[in-house]
C-alpha positions as CSV (number, residue, x, y, z in Angstrom):
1,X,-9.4,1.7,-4.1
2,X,-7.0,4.2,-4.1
3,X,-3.0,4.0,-5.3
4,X,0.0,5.5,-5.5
5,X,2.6,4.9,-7.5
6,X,6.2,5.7,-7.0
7,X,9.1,5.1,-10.0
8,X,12.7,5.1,-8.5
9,X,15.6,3.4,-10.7
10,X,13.4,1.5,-12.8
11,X,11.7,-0.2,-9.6
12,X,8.0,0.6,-9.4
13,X,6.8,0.6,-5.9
14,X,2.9,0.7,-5.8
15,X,0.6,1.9,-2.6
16,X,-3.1,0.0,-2.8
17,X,-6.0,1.5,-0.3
18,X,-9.0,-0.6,0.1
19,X,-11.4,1.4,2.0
20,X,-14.1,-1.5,1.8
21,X,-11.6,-3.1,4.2
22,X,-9.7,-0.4,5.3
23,X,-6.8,-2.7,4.1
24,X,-3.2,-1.2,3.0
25,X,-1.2,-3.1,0.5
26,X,2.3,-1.6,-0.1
27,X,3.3,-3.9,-3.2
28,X,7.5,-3.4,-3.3
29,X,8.4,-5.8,-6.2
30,X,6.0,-6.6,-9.2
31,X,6.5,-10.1,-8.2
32,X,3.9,-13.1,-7.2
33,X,3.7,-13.7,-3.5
34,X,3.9,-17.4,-2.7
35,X,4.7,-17.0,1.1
36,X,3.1,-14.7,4.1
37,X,4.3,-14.5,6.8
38,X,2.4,-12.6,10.1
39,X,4.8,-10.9,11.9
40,X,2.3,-8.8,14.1
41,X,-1.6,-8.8,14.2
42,X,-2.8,-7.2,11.4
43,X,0.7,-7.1,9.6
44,X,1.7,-9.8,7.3
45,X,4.8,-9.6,5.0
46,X,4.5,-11.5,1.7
47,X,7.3,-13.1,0.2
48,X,8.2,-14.5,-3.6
49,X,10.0,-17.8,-4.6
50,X,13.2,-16.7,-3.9
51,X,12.5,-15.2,-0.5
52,X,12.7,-11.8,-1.4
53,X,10.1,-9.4,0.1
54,X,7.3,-8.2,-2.5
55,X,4.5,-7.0,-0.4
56,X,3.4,-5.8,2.8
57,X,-0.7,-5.8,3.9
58,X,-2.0,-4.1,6.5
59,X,-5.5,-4.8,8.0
60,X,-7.4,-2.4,9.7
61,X,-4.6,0.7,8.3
62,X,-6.8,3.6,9.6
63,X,-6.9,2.3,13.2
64,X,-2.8,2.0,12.9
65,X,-1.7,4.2,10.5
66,X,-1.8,8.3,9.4
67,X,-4.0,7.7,5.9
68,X,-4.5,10.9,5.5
69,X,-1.0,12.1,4.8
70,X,2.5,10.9,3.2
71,X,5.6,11.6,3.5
72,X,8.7,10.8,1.3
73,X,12.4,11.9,2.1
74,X,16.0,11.7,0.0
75,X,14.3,9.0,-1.9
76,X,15.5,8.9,-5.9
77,X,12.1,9.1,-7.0
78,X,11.2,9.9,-10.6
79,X,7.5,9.4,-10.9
80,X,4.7,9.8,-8.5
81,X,1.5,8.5,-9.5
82,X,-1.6,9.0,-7.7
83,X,-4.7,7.3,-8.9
84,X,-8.2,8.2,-7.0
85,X,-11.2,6.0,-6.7
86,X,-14.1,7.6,-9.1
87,X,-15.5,9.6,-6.5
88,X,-13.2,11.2,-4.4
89,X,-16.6,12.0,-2.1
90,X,-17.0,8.2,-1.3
91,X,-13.9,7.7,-1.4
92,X,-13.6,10.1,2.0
93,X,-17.2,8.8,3.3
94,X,-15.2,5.4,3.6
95,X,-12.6,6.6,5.6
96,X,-14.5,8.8,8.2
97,X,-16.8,5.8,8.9
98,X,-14.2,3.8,10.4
């Protein structure tokens, strides 16, 4: 797994790469989910109690999504994390094989 963290006004916004199923969870609230909701194949937006937003997984990210780069504008970011799997090398063998 690989993640990335990002700090803006308190509000930790957290990046999760599971190459073992080329999943993408972008966690936006350190909240539990109690709710999904599949709004396109392979895209499902999980939801608290309350209805707020907390999380959004993506199945199969290589196949829809740029993983190998990120960009960030204007945001009021004041910490970036990034936390690599153990081996960076498997980490990349993962990747290329899908």
């Amino acid at each position: 797994m690989l993640s990335l963290i990002v700090t803006s006004r308190g509000e930790i916004m957290k990046f999760h790469y599971y190459p073992e199923t080329d999943s993408l969870y972008i966690e936006l609230l350190e909240r539990p989910s109690v709710d999904s909701n599949e709004v396109a194949p392979g895209i499902i937006l999980d939801f608290d109690e309350e209805g707020h937003l907390v999380g959004i997984d993506i199945d199969n990210a290589s196949q829809v999504i740029d993983l190998s780069s990120l960009e960030a504008e204007a945001l009021p970011i004041t910490r970036l994390s990034l936390i690599q799997p153990k081996s960076a090398e498997a980490f990349r063998d993962s990747v290329t094989k899908s």
